[in-house]
C-alpha positions in Angstrom: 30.5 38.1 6.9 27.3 39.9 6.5 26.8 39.1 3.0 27.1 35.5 3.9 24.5 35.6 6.3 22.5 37.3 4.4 22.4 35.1 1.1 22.5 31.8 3.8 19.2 33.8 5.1 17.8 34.2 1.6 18.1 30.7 0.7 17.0 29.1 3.9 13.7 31.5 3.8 13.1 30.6 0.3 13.6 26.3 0.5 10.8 27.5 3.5 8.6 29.7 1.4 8.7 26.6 -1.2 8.3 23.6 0.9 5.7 24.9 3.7 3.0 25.1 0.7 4.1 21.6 -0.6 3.9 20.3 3.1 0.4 21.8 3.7 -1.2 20.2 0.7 0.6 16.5 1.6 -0.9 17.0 5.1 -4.6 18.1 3.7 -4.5 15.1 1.0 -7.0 12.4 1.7 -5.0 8.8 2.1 -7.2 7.6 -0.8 -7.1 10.8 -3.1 -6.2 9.1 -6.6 -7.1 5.9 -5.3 -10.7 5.5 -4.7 -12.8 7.2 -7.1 -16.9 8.1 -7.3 -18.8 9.9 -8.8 -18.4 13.4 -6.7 -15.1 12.7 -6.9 -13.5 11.5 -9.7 -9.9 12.8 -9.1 -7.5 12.6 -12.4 -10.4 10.5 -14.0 -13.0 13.3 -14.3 -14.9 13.0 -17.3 -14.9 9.3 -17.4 -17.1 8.8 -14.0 -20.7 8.1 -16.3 -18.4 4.7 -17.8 -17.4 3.4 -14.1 -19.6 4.4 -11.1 -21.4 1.3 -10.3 -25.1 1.7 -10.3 -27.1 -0.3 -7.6 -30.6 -1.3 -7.4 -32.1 -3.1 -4.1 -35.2 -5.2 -4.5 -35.9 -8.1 -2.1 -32.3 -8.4 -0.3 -30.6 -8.9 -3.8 -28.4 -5.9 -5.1 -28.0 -6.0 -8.9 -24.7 -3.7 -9.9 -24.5 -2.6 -13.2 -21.4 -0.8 -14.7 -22.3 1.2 -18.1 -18.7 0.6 -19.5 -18.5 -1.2 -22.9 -16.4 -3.9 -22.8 -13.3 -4.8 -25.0 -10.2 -7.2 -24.5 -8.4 -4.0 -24.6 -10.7 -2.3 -21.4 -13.1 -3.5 -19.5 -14.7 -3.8 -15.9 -12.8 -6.6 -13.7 -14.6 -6.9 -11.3 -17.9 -5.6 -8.7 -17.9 -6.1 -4.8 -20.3 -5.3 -2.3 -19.3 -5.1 1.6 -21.5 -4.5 4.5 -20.8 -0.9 6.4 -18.9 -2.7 9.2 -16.7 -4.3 6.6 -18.2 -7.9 6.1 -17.3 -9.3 3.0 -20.5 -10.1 0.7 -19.0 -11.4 -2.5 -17.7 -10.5 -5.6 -18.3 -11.1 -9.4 -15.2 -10.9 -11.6 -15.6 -10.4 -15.5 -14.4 -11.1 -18.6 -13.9 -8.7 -21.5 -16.8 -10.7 -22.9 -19.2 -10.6 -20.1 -21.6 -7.7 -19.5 -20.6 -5.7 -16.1 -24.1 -7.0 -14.2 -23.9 -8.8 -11.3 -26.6 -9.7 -8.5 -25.2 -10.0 -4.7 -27.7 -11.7 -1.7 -27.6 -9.2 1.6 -27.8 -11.4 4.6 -31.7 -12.1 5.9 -33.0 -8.7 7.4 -29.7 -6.7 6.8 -30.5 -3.0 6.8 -27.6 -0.2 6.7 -24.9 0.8 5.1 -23.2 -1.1 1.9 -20.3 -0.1 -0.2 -19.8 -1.4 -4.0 -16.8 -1.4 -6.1 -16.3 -1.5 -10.1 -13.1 -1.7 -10.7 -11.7 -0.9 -14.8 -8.5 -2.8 -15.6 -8.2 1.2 -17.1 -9.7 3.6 -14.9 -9.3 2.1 -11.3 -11.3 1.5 -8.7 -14.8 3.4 -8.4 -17.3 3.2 -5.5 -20.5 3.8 -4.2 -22.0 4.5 -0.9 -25.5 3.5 0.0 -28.0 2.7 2.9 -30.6 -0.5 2.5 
């Protein structure tokens, strides 16, 4: 009867010693880990980030995006977006695998703050960047 136990014991604290590590890592995973991708944090991408990170200039209320990806009917950039930090919608310019990945987006009259803009590779995801106007 011993034996039993003990081997019942063994097992139970090793499925334990296995799935508390696995279970920590689920719980410390960000819900958009793999998902979202930038620059700092490229995830399963990294070493492709230069191709996809949209770059943004601001002059006079217009954003202009520019993805350096070359473009091919095979891979290319889909599409840029830019929303307002309280999550207002400002457009979005979709491409072909002809077009060059440059778009130009009008921020509302007077808008300063916070603005996020996507690239997104029919490839490599969906890549962001974070800035303040």
């Amino acid at each position: 009867m011993q034996r039993r136990n003990l081997g019942a014991s063994a097992l139970a604290g090793a499925a334990l010693a296995v799935s508390l590590p696995l279970a920590a890592r689920a719980q410390s995973a960000a819900p958009d880990e793999n998902v979202i991708f930038t620059g700092a944090d490229p995830g399963h991408w990294a070493g492709v980030e230069s191709l996809h990170v949209p770059a943004v200039t601001v002059a006079s209320g217009t954003l202009t995006v520019t993805t350096p990806h070359p473009m091919s009917a095979a891979h290319y950039i889909v599409s840029h977006s830019v929303v307002l930090g309280d999550g207002t919608f400002v457009s979005r310019q979709t491409f072909t695998p002809m077009d060059k990945p440059v778009s130009t987006h009008a921020l509302p009259a007077g808008y300063t703050g916070p603005v996020v803009v996507t690239s997104t590779c029919n490839r490599h995801d969906f890549w962001v960047t974070r800035l303040s106007v």
